[in-house]
ZAMARGU-4260 file (C-alpha; in steps of 0.2 Angstrom, whole numbers, plus 5000, padded with zeros to 4 digits):
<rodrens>
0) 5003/5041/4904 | 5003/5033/4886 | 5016/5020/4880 | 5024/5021/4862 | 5036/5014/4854
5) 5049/5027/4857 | 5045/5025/4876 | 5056/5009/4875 | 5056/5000/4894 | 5037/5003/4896
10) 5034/5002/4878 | 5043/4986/4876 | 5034/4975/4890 | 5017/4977/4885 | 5023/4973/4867
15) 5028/4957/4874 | 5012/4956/4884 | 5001/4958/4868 | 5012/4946/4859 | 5009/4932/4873
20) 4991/4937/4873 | 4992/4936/4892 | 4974/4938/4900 | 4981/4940/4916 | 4985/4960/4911
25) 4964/4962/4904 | 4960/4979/4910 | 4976/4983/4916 | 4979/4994/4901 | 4971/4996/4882
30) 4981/4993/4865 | 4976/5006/4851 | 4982/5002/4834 | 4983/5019/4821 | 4979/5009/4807
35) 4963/5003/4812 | 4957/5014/4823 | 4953/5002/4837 | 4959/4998/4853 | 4961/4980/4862
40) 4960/4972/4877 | 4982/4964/4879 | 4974/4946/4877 | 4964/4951/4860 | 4966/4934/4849
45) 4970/4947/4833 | 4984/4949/4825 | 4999/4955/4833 | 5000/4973/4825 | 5014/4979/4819
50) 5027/4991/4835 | 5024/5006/4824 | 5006/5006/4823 | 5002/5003/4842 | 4999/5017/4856
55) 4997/5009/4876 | 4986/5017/4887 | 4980/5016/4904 | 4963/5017/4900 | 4948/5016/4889
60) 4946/5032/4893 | 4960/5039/4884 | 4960/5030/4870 | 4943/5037/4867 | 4947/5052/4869
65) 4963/5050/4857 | 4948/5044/4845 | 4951/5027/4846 | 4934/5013/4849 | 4933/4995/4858
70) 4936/4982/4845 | 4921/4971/4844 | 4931/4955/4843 | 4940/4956/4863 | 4924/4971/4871
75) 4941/4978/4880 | 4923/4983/4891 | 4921/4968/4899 | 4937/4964/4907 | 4939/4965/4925
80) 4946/4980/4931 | 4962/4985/4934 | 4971/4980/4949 | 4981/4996/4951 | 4968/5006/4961
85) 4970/4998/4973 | 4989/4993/4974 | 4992/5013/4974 | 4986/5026/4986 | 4989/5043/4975
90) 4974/5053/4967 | 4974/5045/4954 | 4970/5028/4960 | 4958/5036/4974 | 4949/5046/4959
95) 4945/5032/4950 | 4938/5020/4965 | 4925/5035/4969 | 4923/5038/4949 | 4916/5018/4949
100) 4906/5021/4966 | 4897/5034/4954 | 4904/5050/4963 | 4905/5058/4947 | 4888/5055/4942
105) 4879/5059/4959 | 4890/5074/4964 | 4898/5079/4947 | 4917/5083/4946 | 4915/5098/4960
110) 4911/5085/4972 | 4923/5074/4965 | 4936/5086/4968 | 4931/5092/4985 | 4931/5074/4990
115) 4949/5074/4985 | 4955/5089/4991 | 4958/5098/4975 | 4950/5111/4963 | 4941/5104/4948
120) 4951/5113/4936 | 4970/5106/4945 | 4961/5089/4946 | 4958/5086/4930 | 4976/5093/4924
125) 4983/5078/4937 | 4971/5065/4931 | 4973/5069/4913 | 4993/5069/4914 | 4992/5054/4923
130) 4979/5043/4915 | 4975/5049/4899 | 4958/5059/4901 | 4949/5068/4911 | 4934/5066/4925
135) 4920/5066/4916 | 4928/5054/4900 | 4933/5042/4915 | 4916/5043/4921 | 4909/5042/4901
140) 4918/5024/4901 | 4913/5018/4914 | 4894/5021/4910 | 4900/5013/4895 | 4904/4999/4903
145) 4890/4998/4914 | 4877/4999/4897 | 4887/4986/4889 | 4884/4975/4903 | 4865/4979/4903
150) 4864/4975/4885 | 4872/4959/4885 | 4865/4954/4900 | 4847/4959/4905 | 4832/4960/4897
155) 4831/4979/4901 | 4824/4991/4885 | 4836/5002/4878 | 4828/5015/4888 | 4830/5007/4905
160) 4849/5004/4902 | 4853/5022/4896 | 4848/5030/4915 | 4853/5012/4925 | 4869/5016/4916
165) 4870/5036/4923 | 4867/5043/4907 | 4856/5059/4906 | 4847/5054/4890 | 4843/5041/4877
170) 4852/5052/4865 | 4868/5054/4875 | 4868/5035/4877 | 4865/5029/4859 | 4880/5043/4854
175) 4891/5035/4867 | 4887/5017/4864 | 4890/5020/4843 | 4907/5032/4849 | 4913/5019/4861
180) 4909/5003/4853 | 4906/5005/4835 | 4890/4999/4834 | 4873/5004/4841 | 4864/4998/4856
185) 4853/4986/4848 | 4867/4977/4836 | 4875/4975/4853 | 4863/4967/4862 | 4861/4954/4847
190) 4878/4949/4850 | 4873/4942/4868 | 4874/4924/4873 | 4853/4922/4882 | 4856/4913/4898
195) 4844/4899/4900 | 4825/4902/4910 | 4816/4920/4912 | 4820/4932/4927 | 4807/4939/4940
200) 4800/4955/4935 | 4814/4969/4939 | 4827/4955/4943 | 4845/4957/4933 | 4858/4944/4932
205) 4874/4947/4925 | 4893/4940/4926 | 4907/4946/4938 | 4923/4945/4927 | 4937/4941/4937
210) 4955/4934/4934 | 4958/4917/4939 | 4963/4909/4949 | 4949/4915/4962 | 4947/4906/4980
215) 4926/4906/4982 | 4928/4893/4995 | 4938/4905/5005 | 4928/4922/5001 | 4909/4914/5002
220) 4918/4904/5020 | 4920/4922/5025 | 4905/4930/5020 | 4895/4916/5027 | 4905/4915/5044
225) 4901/4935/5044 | 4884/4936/5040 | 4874/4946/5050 | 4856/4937/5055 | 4842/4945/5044
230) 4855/4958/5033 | 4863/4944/5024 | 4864/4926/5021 | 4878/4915/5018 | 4878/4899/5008
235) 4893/4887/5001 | 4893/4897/4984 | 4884/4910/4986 | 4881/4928/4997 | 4865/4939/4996
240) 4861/4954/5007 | 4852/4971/5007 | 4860/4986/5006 | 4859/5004/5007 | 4860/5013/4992
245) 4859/5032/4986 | 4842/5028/4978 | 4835/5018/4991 | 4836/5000/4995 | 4843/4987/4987
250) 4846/4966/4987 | 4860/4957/4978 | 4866/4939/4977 | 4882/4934/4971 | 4883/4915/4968
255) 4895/4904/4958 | 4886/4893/4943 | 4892/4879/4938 | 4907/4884/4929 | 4914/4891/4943
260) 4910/4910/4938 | 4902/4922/4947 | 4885/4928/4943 | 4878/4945/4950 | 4859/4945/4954
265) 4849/4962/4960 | 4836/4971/4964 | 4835/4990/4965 | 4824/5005/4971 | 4833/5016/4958
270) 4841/5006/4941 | 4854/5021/4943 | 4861/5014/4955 | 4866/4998/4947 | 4885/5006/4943
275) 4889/5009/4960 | 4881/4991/4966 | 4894/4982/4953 | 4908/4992/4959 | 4902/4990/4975
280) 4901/4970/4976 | 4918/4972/4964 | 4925/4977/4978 | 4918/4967/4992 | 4923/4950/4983
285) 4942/4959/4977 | 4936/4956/4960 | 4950/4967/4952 | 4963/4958/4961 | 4980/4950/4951
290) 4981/4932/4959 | 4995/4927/4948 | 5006/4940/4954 | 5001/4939/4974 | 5003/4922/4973
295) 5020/4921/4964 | 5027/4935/4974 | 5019/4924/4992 | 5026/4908/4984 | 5043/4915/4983
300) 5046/4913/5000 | 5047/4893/5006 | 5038/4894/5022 | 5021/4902/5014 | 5023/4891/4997
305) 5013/4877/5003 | 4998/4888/5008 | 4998/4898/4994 | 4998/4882/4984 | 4983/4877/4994
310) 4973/4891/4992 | 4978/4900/4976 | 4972/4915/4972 | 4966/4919/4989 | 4956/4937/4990
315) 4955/4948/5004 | 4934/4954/5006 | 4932/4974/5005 | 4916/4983/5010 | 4901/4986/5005
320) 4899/5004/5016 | 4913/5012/5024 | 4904/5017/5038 | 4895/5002/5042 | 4911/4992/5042
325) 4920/5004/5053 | 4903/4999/5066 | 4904/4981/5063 | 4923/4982/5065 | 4922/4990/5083
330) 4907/4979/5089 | 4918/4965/5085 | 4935/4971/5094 | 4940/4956/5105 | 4926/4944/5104
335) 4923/4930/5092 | 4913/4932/5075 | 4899/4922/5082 | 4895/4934/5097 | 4900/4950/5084
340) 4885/4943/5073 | 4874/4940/5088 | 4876/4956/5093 | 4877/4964/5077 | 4860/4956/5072
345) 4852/4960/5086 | 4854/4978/5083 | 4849/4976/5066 | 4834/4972/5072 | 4831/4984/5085
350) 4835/4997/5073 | 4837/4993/5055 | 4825/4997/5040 | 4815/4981/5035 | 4812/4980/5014
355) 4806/4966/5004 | 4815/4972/4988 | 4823/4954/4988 | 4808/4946/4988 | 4805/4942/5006
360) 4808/4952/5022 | 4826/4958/5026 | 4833/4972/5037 | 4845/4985/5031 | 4859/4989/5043
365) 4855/5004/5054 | 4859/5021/5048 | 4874/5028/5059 | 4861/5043/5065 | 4850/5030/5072
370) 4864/5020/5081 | 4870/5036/5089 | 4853/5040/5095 | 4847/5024/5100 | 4862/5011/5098
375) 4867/5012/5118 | 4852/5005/5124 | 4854/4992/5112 | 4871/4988/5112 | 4880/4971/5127
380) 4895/4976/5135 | 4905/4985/5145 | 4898/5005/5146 | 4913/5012/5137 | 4914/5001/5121
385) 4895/5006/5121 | 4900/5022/5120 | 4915/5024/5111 | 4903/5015/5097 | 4890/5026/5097
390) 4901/5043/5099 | 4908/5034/5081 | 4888/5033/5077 | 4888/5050/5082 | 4903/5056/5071
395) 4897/5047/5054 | 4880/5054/5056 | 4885/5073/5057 | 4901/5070/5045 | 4913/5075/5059
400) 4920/5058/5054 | 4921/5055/5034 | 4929/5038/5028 | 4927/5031/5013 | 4935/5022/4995
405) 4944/5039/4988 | 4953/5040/5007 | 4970/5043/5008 | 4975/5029/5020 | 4987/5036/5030
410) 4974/5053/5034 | 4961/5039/5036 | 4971/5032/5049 | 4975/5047/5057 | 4958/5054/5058
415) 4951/5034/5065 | 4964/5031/5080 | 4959/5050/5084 | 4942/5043/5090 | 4939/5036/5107
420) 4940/5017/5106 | 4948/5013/5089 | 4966/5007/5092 | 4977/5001/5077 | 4969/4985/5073
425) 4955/4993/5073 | 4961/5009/5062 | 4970/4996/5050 | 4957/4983/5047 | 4946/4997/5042
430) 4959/5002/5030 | 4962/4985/5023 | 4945/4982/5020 | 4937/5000/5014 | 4950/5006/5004
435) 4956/4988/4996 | 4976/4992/5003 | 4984/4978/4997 | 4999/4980/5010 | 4990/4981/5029
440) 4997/4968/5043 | 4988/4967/5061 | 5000/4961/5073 | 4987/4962/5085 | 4976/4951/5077
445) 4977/4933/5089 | 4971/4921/5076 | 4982/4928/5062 | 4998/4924/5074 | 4989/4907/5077
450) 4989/4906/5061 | 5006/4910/5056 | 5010/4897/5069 | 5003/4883/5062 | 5010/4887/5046
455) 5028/4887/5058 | 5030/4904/5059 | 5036/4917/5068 | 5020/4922/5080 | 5025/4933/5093
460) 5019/4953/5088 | 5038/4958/5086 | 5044/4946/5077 | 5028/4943/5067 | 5030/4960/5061
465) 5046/4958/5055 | 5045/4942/5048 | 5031/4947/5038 | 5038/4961/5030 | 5046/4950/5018
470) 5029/4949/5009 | 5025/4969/5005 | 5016/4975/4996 | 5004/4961/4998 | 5003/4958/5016
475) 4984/4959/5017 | 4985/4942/5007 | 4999/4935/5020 | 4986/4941/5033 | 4972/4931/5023
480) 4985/4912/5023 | 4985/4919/5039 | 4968/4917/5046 | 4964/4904/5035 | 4978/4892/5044
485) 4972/4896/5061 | 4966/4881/5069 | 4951/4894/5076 | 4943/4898/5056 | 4943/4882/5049
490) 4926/4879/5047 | 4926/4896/5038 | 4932/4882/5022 | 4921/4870/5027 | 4904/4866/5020
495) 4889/4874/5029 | 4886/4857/5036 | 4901/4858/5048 | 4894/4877/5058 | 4891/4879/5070
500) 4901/4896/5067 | 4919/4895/5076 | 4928/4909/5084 | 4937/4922/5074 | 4950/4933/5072
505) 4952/4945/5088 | 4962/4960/5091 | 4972/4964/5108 | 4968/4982/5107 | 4961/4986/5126
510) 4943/4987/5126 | 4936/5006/5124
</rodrens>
């Protein structure tokens, strides 16, 4: 949907937005200006153009399409993305999650479309009305995007970004790169800021935009508190792991430098796969979030102001792989995080894949097909949890069980608490953390209540729920004050010194 000026009530607020030159609305929508032919980031240092010359639309994609390129000035390219795919659950906002994962690019807009339950021709009709352009432009930006990132960032030839970045030729990319931006591939990368000292052979390193204020004590606590022995490892600022991609294996390291950014290292089997890898951490560290407006909306009522004021711009972590969380979430059903990683670890290293694409040896998570041949001889516990876990295994592996970002979240739930030992903590947890739902409370989860009750509180289920209802739709980042106030986590904000890892949040669900 574009914005003009004749479109008065939407037209009118982003006006004012461009006129403030708020950043907080980067990569929520684009500003195209007639007169120039360029379109802007809202928080463009330019001047203000005049009402009658500007267009607002809800991508980059569809001010390229309406003919429109980045202004070199702002690179609209490099804010972060738009919160909005994740604060709504239609087919638009689930197309474009799995148009960053690369669907488009691996499966073409067929599979695009099959994964969302529609035919080619009626999605792009929807996505078009809705957002301006169709699959295939949307995925054109955010190659784009991804070879703007490479250029600035690495050290990669020209050549090596073109297919890291999904495009099918050198050609298509330096037509793109000139269309989109205005300027060739190689003018671009002179415009890049060289970070200081050489990187490995086959290492990239780039930066993680994000809107401020971001909580990285809070999300690398968590990461680190989580950590699965030999899959990941956890640090103060920083969180690497390895991970299974659709080109093979692959490491990354996230870590904050010493301006309090974040910085993306990787290495890759398949440079094509780096797109999904960014989206993919994007969405693990709820990079696209909009703190200000979670924050402001928490902080309106008195009893959770003083926690948001202490941990502003808190982030609620995604998921790397849909499945393997799903896993993770039901080994971890009523015992603490430090037994969930114990046991965890110690059937990634029964039945994991070791790679030393990081540089030393790590194990990859185990593919669901080999937990649901192997996993019960592995697996503590009593019989039927084993089960229940592996029957999940089972499910995953032949696709009688499909989850992922492009979910609707209600038929994801649906189809999880139709399994055999997934109750609703379970179900919703997944559904909070995979699909980024801003708006999931688990009032089943024991050290969230704890939690609310040492933030005074109601903490009793019923009246938990209802209380909490106050805060929709961002009750996943109540849920996060939550856990973070429970007397139980507190070493989760603690420096690594003060581990050993405490217990975590548990669910009441009866055991499977």
């Amino acid at each position: 949907m574009t914005f003009t000026a004749a479109d008065a009530r939407g037209f009118d607020e982003r006006y004012r937005v461009i006129q403030s030159r708020d950043r907080r609305f980067d990569g929520q929508f684009v500003t195209a200006v007639r007169s120039t032919g360029i379109y802007c980031r809202p928080s463009c240092p330019a001047r203000t153009p005049k009402e009658a010359n500007v267009t607002f639309y809800p991508t980059s994609a569809a001010a390229h399409e309406a003919g429109y390129r980045a202004c070199k000035r702002c690179l609209p390219e490099a804010a972060p993305g738009s919160p909005a795919w994740d604060v709504r659950g239609d087919v638009a906002a689930r197309a474009m999650r799995l148009i960053a994962d690369g669907v488009v690019d691996r499966e073409g807009v067929p599979g695009l479309a099959r994964r969302l339950g529609y035919s080619s021709r009626h999605l792009g009709r929807l996505l078009t009305a809705e957002l301006g352009a169709g699959p295939l432009a949307l995925a054109r930006a955010q190659r784009a995007h991804t070879a703007r990132a490479l250029l600035v960032g690495t050290d990669l030839s020209v050549t090596d970004v073109a297919f890291s970045a999904g495009f099918s030729s050198v050609r298509q990319f330096t037509e793109t790169i000139g269309e989109v931006f205005g300027m060739s591939p190689t003018v671009l990368r002179a415009r890049r800021a060289r970070a200081a000292g050489a990187l490995p052979a086959g290492e990239i390193d780039l930066a993680l935009p994000a809107r401020g204020p971001i909580d990285t004590v809070g999300l690398f606590g968590w990461m680190r508190a989580h950590a699965i022995p030999g899959v990941e490892v956890g640090g103060d600022a920083s969180f690497a792991r390895v991970v299974r991609m659709p080109g093979g294996p692959a490491w990354f390291e996230v870590r904050r430098d010493a301006d309090s950014r974040l910085r993306l290292r990787a290495r890759l089997t398949a440079l094509a796969d780096l797109g999904t890898l960014i989206s993919r951490v994007r969405r693990l560290f709820d990079l696209d979030a909009d703190p200000l407006a979670i924050d402001e909306a928490l902080a309106r009522h008195p009893e959770l102001a003083p926690a948001v004021a202490a941990v502003p711009g808190v982030r609620v972590p995604g998921a790397m792989d849909a499945a393997e969380m799903l896993l993770r979430a039901m080994i971890g059903q009523q015992i603490s995080v430090a037994s969930a990683r114990t046991m965890q670890g110690r059937l990634s290293a029964e039945l994991g894949e070791r790679t030393d694409i990081g540089g030393t040896a790590m194990t990859l998570f185990p593919d669901p097909a080999v937990i649901a041949e192997h996993g019960f001889g592995v697996l503590r516990g009593p019989e039927a949890r084993r089960r229940a876990i592996v029957e999940a295994a089972r499910a995953l592996a032949d696709g009688t069980l499909a989850i992922g970002p492009g979910d609707d979240g209600v038929e994801q739930r649906h189809r999880l608490l139709a399994m055999r030992g997934i109750g609703p903590w379970t179900a919703d947890y997944v559904r909070m953390r995979v699909l980024g739902d801003p708006d999931v409370l688990l009032p089943g989860d024991v050290a969230a209540r704890a939690g609310a009750a040492a933030l005074g509180l109601p903490s009793d289920p019923a009246s938990f729920t209802a209380w909490s209802e106050r805060f929709a739709p961002w009750r996943s980042y109540a849920m996060a004050h939550y856990w973070y106030a429970a007397p139980v986590t507190q070493a989760w904000r603690s420096p690594v010194a003060s581990l050993p890892l405490p217990p975590a949040p548990v669910e009441s669900e009866p055991a499977p």
